[in-house]
N, C-alpha and C positions, 0 to 999 in steps of 0.2 A: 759391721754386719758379719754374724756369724752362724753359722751351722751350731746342730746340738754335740759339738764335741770339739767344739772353740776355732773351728779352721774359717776361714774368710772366705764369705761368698759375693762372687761379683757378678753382677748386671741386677739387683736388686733395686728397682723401685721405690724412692724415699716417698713420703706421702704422710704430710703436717694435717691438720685440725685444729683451726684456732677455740680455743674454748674459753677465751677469757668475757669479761662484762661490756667491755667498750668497742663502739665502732671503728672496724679497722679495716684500708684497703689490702685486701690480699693478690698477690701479681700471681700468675699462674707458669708455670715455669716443671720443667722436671727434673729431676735431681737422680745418679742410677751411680749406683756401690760401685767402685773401682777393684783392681783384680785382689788390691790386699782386703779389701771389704772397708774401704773409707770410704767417706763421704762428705759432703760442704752443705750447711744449707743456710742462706740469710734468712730470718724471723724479724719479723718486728714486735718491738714490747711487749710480753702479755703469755697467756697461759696457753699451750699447744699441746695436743698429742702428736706423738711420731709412729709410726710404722714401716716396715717392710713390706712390701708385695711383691712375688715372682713366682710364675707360675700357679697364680689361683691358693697359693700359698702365705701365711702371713705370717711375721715375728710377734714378738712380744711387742709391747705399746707400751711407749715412755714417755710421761708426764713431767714438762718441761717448764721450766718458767724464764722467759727470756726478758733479759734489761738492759740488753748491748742490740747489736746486728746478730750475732751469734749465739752460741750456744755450744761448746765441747765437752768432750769425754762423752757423750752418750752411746751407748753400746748395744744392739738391735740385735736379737737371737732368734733361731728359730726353735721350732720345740723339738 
């Protein structure tokens, strides 16, 4: 999670979107940036969008495809 000039920003609200074809249980859970601007989130199989939200604020939206629990390297900016 980063700012528009690459610094890390923490208390960031993760916030998935399953977007794939099949029925899937989603657990509901929240997930919030740490101070370096990381973050964890389990997914199960299937096509997700990701977001940032803090303070009525949003990042950019990463289009994921997940085939494990996880999912790494994705990188959440703001504008």
């Amino acid at each position: 999670m980063f700012d528009a000039h690459g610094e890390p920003v923490q208390g960031v609200a993760i916030e998935r979107e399953y977007t794939g074809d099949e029925l899937i249980h989603i657990e509901e859970y929240g997930v919030v940036s740490g101070a370096d601007g990381g973050w964890s989130l389990s997914l199960e199989p299937g096509e997700w969008d990701i977001t940032g939200v803090r303070q009525e604020e949003e990042t950019s939206t990463e289009h994921v495809v997940a085939e494990g629990e996880s999912v790494e390297g994705v990188d959440l900016y703001f504008p």
